[in-house]
C-alpha positions as CSV (number, residue, x, y, z in Angstrom):
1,X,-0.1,-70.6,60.7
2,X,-3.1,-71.7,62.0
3,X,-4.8,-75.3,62.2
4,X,-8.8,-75.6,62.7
5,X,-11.1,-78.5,62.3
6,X,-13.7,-77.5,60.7
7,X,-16.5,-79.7,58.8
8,X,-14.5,-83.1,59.2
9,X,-11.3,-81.1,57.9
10,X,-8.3,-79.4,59.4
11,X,-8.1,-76.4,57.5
12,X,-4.4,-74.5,57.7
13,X,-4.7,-70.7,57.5
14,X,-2.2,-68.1,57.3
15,X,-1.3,-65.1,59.0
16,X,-4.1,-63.0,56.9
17,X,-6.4,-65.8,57.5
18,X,-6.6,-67.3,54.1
19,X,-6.3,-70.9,54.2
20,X,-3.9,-72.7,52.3
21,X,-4.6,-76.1,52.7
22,X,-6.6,-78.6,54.1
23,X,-6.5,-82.7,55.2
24,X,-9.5,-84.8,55.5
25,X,-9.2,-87.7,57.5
26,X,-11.0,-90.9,58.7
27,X,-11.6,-92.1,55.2
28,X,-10.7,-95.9,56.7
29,X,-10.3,-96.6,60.1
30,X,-7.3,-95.6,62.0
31,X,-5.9,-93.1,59.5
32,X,-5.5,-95.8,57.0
33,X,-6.5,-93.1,54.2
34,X,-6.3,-89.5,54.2
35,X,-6.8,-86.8,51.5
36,X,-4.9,-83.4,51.7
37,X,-5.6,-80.4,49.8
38,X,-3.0,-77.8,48.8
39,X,-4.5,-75.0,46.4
40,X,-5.9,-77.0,43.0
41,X,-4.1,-79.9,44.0
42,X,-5.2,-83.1,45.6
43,X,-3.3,-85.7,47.2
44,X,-4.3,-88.9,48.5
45,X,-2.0,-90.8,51.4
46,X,-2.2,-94.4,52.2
47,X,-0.6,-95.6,55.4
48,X,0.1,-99.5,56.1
49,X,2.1,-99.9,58.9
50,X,5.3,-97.5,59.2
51,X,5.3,-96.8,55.9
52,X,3.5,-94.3,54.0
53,X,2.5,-93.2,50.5
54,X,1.8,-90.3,48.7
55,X,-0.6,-89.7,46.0
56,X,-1.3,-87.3,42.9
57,X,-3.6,-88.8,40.0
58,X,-3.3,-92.3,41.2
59,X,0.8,-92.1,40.9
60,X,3.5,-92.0,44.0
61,X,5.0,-89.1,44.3
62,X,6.5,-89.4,47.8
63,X,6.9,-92.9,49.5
64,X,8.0,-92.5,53.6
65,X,9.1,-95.3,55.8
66,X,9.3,-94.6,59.5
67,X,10.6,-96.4,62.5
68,X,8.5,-94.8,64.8
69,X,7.2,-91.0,66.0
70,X,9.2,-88.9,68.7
């Protein structure tokens, strides 16, 4: 897989070159809010602190607390 920035997205491509995905970033400051995009669906994830939150239609569907990144 491949990763490019392209027009304020990463877009995530495949071995054929056909992207599957895509995150947008920077919608608050310091990565507060991201959307990512994976086929029709789109999910929103809201970061406060060490803990994160993911989004389909407004309801959770994955909630991540983290100590720290290594």
């Amino acid at each position: 897989m491949i990763a490019k920035l392209e027009n304020e997205y990463f877009n995530l491509y495949n071995q054929q070159k056909e992207i599957i995905g895509k995150l947008k970033t920077n919608l608050k400051p310091n990565y507060a809010e991201n959307e990512m995009f994976v086929g029709e669906k789109t999910f929103k994830i809201i970061r406060k602190g060490w803990e994160f939150k993911i989004f389909e239609n407004e309801e959770i569907v994955y909630n991540l607390k983290v100590n720290s990144f290594f």
